[in-house]
C-alpha positions, 0 to 999 in steps of 0.5 A: 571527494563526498557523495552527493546525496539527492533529497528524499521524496515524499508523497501523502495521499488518502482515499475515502470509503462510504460506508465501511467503518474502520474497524471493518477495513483494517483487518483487510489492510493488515492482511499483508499478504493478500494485498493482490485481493484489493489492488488490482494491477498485482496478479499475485501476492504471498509470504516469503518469510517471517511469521504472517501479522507480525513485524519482519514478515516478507511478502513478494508481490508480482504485476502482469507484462503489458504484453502477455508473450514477454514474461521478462516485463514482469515487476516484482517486488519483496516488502518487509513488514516493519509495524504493524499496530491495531490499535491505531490501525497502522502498518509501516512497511520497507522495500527490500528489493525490487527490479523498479529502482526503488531504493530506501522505500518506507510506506506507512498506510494507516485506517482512519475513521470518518465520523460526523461530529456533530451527530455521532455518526460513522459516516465511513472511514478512509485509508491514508499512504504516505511514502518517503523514499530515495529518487526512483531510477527512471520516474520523476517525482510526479511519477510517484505521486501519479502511482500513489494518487491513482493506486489507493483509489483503486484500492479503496474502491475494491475493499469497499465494494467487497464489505458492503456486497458481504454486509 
């Protein structure tokens, strides 16, 4: 008897930064292990394995419980750095493991900059994340497009307000 296979998921988003061109915001995104330092919601982010800005590094990232006294709702998640490239300021990464029923999890998150044509002007830069993946144990498909659609805002947000209070 053959195994029913469920199509892939997919969801594509994109944020925009004001200001911040993309050569300023890519070394943020390529510090794969830091990524607690703009996403809010992560309480801790670091390497555990492989050699930090090449392809194979490992990185665990953690979320706080809703509830501080029950330590056992905390998410984790081990990430596998799978490309990395400066030129077109893209990194692809995998989900190794994890205790949120993720399953064959590829995201790919590139720099893109954002210039007005007819001036030649930077105008900024946005940060684009597209994701396929298995069906995620217990979300709907809108639930990851829900996570992507509200995270990366956050994110974008908190890098753009670090460069333009350095600059």
């Amino acid at each position: 008897m053959q195994e029913q296979t469920q199509p892939k998921w997919e969801g594509r988003t994109s944020a925009d930064l004001k200001g911040p061109a993309a050569e300023q915001v890519w070394p943020l995104l390529a510090d794969f292990c830091n990524l607690h330092k703009w996403f809010p919601k992560l309480e801790t982010c670091y390497q555990v394995g492989g050699v930090l800005g090449q392809p194979g590094l490992i990185r665990y990232c953690a979320t706080p419980p809703a509830d501080p006294d029950d330590q056992t709702t905390i998410k984790w998640v081990k990430e596998k750095l799978l490309m990395i490239d400066p030129i077109k300021r893209c990194l692809s990464y995998e989900i190794l493991e994890n205790n949120m029923g993720f399953h064959s999890y590829v995201g790919t998150m590139q720099v893109v900059p954002i210039n007005d044509i007819h001036h030649d002007v930077v105008l900024g830069c946005k940060i684009e994340w597209w994701v396929v993946c298995d069906p995620v144990d217990g979300w709907r498909l809108e639930n990851l497009l829900d996570f992507l659609e509200s995270s990366l805002p956050l994110v974008a947000k908190t890098m753009e307000h670090a460069l333009l209070s350095t600059s």
